[in-house]
C-alpha positions in Angstrom: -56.3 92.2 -32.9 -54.9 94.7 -35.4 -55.8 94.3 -38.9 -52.2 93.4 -40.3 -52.7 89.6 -37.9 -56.0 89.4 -39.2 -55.2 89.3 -42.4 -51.7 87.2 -42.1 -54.0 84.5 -40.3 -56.7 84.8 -42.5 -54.4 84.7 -45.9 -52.8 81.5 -44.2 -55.8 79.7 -43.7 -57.1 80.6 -46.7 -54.4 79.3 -48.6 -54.4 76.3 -47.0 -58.0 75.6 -48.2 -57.4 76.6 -51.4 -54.8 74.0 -51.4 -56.6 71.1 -50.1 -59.2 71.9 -52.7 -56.5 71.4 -55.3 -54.7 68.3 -54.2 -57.5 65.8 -56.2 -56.4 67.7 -59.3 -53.3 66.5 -61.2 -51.0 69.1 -62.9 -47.5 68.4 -64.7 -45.7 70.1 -61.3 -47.9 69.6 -58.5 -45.7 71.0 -55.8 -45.4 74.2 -57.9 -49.0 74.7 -58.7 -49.8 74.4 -54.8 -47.4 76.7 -53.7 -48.2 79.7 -56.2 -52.0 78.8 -54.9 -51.1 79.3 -51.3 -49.0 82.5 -52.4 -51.8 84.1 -54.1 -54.5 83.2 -51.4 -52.0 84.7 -48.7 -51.7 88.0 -50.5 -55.4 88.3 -50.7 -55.2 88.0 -46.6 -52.4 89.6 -46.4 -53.4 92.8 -48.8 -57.3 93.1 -47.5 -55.0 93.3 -43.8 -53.3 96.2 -44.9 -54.9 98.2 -47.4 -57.6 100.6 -46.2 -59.6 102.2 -49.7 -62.7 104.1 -48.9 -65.2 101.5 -49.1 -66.9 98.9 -46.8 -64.4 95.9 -46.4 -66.6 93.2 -47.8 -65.5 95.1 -51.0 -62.2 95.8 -51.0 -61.7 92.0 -49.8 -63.6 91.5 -53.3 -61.5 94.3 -55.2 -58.4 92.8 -54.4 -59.7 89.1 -54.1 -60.3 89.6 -58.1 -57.2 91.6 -58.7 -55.0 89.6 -57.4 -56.9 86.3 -58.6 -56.8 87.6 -62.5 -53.3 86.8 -63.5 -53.3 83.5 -62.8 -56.6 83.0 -64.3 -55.6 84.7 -67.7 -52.5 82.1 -67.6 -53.9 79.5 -66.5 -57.4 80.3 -68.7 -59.2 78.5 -65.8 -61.1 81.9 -65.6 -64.1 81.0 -63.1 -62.8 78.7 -60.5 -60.1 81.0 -59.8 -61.6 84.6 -59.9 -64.6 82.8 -58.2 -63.0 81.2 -55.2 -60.5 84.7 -55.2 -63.6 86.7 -54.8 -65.6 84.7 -52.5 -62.4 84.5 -50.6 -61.9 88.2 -50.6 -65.0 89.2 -49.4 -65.1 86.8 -46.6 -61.7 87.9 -45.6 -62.9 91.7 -45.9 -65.6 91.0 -43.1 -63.5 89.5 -41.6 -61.1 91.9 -40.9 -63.8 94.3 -40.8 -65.5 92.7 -38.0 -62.4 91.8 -35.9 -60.1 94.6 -36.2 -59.2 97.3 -33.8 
């Protein structure tokens, strides 16, 4: 499988995760704070599928796992559950596509 599926699966199912990890949590727009998780979890998947840095891809899933994870934790100022599970995320999503691509 080509590293562009890889990552669109991987972003999705990441995302969905992410989500059902929210859904105890009670925020003033639910629906909105779900869907701008699942967004942000896809791009991780999504990005660590198509971007190819020279380094292994454990840590470019974690470079762009944190990257991508950083805005909404400076807005949000819910700094470590969201750079954490970004970054753990990213790096599983890195071998991942490192393992499994073509």
């Amino acid at each position: 499988m080509n590293k562009l599926s890889i990552g669109i699966i991987s972003g999705g199912i990441f995302g969905v995760l992410d989500i059902l990890l929210m859904l105890p949590l009670s925020f003033p727009d639910k629906t909105t704070a779900l869907l701008g998780a699942f967004v942000n979890r896809f791009a991780i998947g999504f990005f660590v599928g198509t971007t190819n840095l020279p380094m292994p891809s454990w840590m470019q899933g974690a470079l762009i796992g944190l990257l991508i994870s950083l805005p909404d934790a400076i807005i949000t100022k819910a700094y470590v559950p969201i750079v954490s599970i970004g970054l753990v995320g990213g790096i599983i999503i890195g071998l991942v596509v490192g393992k499994f691509s073509k």
